[in-house]
Each structure stands twice: as C-alpha cells, then as structure tokens.
C-alpha positions, -999 to +999 in steps of 0.1 A: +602-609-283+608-600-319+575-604-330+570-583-300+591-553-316+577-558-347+542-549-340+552-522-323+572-509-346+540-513-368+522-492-342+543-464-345+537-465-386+505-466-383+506-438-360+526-418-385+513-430-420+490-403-431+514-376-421+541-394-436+522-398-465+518-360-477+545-345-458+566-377-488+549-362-519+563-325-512+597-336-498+595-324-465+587-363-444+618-360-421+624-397-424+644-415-397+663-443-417+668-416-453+695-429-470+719-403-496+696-412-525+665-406-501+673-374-493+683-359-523+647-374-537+634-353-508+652-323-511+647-320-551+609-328-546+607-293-517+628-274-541+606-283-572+576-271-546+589-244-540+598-233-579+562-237-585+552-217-555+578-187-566+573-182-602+537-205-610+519-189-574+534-163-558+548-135-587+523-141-608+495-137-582+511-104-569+516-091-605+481-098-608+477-082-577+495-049-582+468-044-615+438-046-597+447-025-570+420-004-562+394-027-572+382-035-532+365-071-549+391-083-571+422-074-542+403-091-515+397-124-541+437-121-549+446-123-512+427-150-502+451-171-527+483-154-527+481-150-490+479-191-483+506-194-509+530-173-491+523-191-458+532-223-477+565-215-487+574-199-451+562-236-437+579-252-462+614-234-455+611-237-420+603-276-418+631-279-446+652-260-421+646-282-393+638-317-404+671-327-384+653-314-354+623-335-362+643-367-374+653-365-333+612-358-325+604-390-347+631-415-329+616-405-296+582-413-311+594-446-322+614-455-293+585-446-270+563-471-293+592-502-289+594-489-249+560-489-239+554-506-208+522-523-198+489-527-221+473-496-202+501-474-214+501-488-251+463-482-246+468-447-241+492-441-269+469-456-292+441-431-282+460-402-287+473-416-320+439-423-331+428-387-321+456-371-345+447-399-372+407-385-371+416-348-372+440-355-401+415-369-418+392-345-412+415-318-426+423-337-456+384-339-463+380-302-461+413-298-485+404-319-509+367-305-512+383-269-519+408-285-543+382-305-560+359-270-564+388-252-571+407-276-597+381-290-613+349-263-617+372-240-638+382-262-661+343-265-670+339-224-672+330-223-639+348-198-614+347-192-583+367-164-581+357-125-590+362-124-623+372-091-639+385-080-672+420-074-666+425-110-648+400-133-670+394-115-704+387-151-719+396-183-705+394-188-665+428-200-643+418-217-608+440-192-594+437-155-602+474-145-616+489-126-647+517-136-666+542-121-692+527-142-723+494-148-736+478-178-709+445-177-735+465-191-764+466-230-770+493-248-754+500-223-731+466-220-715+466-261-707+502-261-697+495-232-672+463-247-660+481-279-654+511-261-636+482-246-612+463-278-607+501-293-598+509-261-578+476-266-557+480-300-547+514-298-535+511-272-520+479-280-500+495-316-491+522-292-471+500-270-457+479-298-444+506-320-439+527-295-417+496-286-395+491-323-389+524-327-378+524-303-347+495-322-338+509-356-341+539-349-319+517-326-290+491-357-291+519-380-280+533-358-259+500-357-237+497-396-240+530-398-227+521-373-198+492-397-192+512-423-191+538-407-164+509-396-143+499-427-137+537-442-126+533-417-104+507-425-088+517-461-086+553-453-078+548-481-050+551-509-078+583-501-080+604-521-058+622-490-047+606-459-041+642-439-048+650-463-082+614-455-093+613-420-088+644-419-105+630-432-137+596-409-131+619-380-135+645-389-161+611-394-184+596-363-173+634-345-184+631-364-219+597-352-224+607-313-215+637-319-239+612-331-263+585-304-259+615-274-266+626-292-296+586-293-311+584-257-297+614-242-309+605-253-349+567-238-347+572-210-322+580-187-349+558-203-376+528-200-354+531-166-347+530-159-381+502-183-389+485-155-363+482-130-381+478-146-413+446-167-397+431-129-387+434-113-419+425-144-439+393-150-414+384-113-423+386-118-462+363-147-459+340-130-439+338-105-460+335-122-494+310-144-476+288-115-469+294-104-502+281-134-519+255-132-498+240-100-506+240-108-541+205-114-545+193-137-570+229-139-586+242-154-563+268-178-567+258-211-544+290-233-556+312-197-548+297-198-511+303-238-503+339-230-517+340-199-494+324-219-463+349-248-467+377-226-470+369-206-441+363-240-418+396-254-433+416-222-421+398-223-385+401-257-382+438-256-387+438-228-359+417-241-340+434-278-340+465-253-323+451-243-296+431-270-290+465-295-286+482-264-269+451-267-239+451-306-240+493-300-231+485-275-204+457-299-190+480-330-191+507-306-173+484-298-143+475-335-140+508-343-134+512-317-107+482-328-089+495-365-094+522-354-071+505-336-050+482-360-043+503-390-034+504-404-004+530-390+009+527-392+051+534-428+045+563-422+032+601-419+055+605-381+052+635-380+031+612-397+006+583-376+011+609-343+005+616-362-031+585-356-044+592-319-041+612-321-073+584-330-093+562-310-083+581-279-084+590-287-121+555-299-129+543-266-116+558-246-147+534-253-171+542-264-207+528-240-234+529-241-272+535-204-280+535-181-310+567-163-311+576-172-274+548-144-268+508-155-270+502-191-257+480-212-280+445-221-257+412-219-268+405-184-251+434-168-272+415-191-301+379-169-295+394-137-290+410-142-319+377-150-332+358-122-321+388-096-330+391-107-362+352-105-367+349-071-360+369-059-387+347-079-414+320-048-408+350-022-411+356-040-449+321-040-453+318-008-447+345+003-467+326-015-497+296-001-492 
C-alpha cells in the first residue's frame, strides 16, 4: 500500500515537473509543502523579477519609446517588446496574488493522483497529463528559439530589431530601451546587456510558465470529467444505486468548486491577454509584411524571429481556447452520460435522482475573459480574422 502511494505521488510530480520547474526559477511555483525559508526564497526571487522588469524592461523601453514617437517603424519594434513585458509583470502580480488559491488547486491535483480509482481512470489522467506535458514543451521550444535569436545574435552585431540612430548609435541591446547614462561605454554596456539577457529569461520562464499552468489544471479538470462520466454510466457497480450517486455528485460539487477557483485567478488576466494578443498579432503582421517587402535587404534571421514570435503568441492563445472547448466538450458528455442511462429500469424515485445531475450538468462550464467572452476556438478565429484586418489599416498607414 505504501509503495502504492508512493508512485502515485510520483505521478502527480511528473505531471507537474516542467511547470514546476520555471514557474521555481521566477518565484511564482505555489508549492504545497513551502516551508518559512521556502517562501521567502520565492517571494525574493518574484520581487527580484519584477525589479528587473520595472527599471531594466519597462521604463527604459517606454523612455525609449516616448523618443521615437512618430517614427511608425521604430514605435511598432518598441511595442512588440515593451508590450510582452508589461503583460509579464500583470501575470506575475496576479499569480503572486493568488498562489494561496492555487496551493488549494495543487492539493486537489495531488489528492486526485493518491485517490484514483481503477487503472482505466489513472489511464485517463495520465493522457491528459501527457497532453499538457507536450504542449509545454512545445511552448518552451518556440521560447527558447526567440530567446536564443534574441540573446545571442546581438551580442555578435546582429539585430533584429529596427535600428535607428537615436536607440542604437553604436553598440546594439537585445531589447530596444534608453537609459540615463552612456550603455556604449565599457562596463556599462556588458553589465546592461547582461541585465537584459537576465531580464529575458526570467521573464519568458513566467510568461510560459503561467500559460502552462492554466493548461495543466483545465487538462485535469477534463480527465477528471472523463473519469466521472464513466461512474456514471456504470453507477450499477455500485452496490447502492443511492450511495453511488451520492459520491457521483459530491465529485461533480468538488470539481465545480475547483473550476471557480482556476477561473476566478485568470478570468481577469485573460481578458487582458485579449486585447494584448490583438494588438500584438497586428504588430507582427505588420513588421512581417514589412520585412517582406524589403527586397533584396531583407533580413531572413529578422523574419524567423518574427515568425516564431508570432506562433509563440498564438500558440499561447490558442492553447486558451483550445482547453476552454475541451472543458465545454467534457461538460456536455457528462449531461448526455445522464441522459443516457438507463433509467426505466430504475424504481422511479431513483430514476427522478438523476435529475439533479443533469440539471447541474446542463450549465456548461466556461473559461471566460473578464466573466464576459468565453474562450472556444470560434472566439479564437474571429479573433484571428479581426485582428488581421487591421494589419492593412497599419500598412496603409505606412505606406
């Protein structure tokens, strides 16, 4: 029996160890057994993040912004850095905010790992686990392929950023900014270079990290759905119907209690993620085209940084509202689970129980931006197609 536990304990850290991994490095892993010493580690790493992403990102990158207004090019290069930056640090307050919350979201995890029931359900946990393992992976391919291009090239001469005279007179920064001192003079150039190459990682491990979170707890939501649609449709194991359905509907409460706590900490940050994904998608675009139409001088390691950024960013989207229609789907299941059932063979009074799942199955669980636009793949494409229509207006504009 305790070997038992243990490997499923295991289970559930495997489940969580690439999530737990970056979230760790910028502080923000809300970690179920965090001791005093833990947590202060944790809270001095998220407030050393967010130092760099104040006064290394941010006010730099909008001073920098502020004298190149005007200049359609250089604005539209500045924004697609100092608008990511500024998404970070709402993510990072907001997780910071509510990592008790998700210290709660993490024991249910665990205890639904120690509590699994059969092979079949364990089976389906593992699926969805392994799902939300791949598409963290993925994401931290495409991140570390723009950090590598964007780290790395500069540091050689190459940029892949507009370059202009008032932000680059000499020596190029992976990130377009302007400080109060001279960055082109020796130790202050390599000691703000490094501070950026810092100030990227940590930042882009939270970014990630945060986005791979949501989709680690709605994955295990929908195995755990799975899982109660099929007790429900072999509700006759149970030795009494009344006991069993009992049970059916005290899990199907814990995993509605579970669901508002995961939706109440990203309601708010996904509606913001909205708006940033459509103007950022429309900067992209545009530079894209840009780059494009240069001709001959055109920059081919500029345009595979400018393609991976732009499938990083709709990936993350997209990995929203893809989750947010897996949820709905596993909702309806449920619903036709109990609809389904055999229920003429049932004594009446027993029949009429089945009512109450149903009726509460009917109300469809959605993962919402600001309580207001549900996150499915059609909001996903009109989103799409709305925020490719203004690339031509930008383009225009340019031309």
């Amino acid at each position: 029996m305790y070997t038992t536990e243990r490997m499923k304990y295991a289970d559930f850290e495997w489940a969580t160890k690439l999530n737990r991994f970056t979230l760790s490095v910028a502080g923000l892993w809300p970690n179920i057994h965090e001791n005093t010493f833990n947590r202060f580690l944790s809270n001095l790493r998220a407030m050393f993040l967010l130092f760099l992403l104040v006064f290394v990102g941010i006010i730099p990158a909008l001073h920098s912004l502020v004298r190149t207004w005007g200049d359609m090019m250089a604005t539209v290069d500045n924004l697609q850095f100092s608008l990511p930056l500024l998404t970070t640090i709402i993510k990072l307050v907001v997780v910071w905010w509510k990592k008790s919350d998700l210290v709660l979201v993490l024991n249910t995890i665990a205890n639904d790992w120690s509590n699994a029931k059969t092979d079949k359900e364990l089976h389906v946990m593992t699926k969805r686990a392994q799902t939300a393992r791949v598409v963290t992976i993925f994401g931290y391919i495409l991140m570390g392929v723009g950090l590598f291009l964007l780290i790395c090239l500069p540091f050689f001469g190459i940029s892949l950023r507009y370059r202009t005279n008032i932000t680059d007179p000499d020596k190029v920064l992976p990130l377009q900014s302007h400080f109060f001192y001279d960055k082109n003079q020796s130790p202050y150039f390599e000691l703000t270079y490094a501070a950026q190459a810092l100030l990227l990682i940590m930042s882009a491990a939270s970014y990630t990290g945060v986005d791979n979170l949501l989709g680690l707890f709605i994955f295990h939501l929908c195995g755990q759905m799975e899982n109660l649609k099929e007790r429900i449709i072999n509700i006759k194991q149970f030795k009494n119907f009344n006991s069993g359905l009992a049970v059916i509907v005290n899990d199907h409460i814990q995993l509605i209690k579970y669901f508002d706590i995961v939706e109440s900490t990203f309601t708010v940050l996904l509606l913001g993620l909205l708006l940033y994904f459509g103007i950022l998608f429309c900067l992209y675009g545009f530079l894209i085209v840009a780059v494009l139409t240069e001709g001959r001088e055109m920059s081919k390691i500029r345009l595979i940084y400018l393609i991976s950024g732009s499938l990083n960013i709709c990936g993350h989207m997209c990995l929203y509202c893809v989750v947010g229609e897996i949820l709905v789907t596993q909702c309806e299941e449920i619903y036709r689970a109990a609809y389904n059932y055999e229920w003429y063979k049932l004594n009446p009074e027993e029949a009429r129980t089945l009512i109450i799942i149903m009726i509460r199955a009917n109300k469809t669980l959605h993962i919402t931006a600001g309580k207001m636009f549900p996150m499915t793949l059609s909001m996903f494409c009109n989103l799409m197609k709305t925020s490719a229509g203004y690339v031509s207006i930008l383009l225009a504009r340019q031309g």
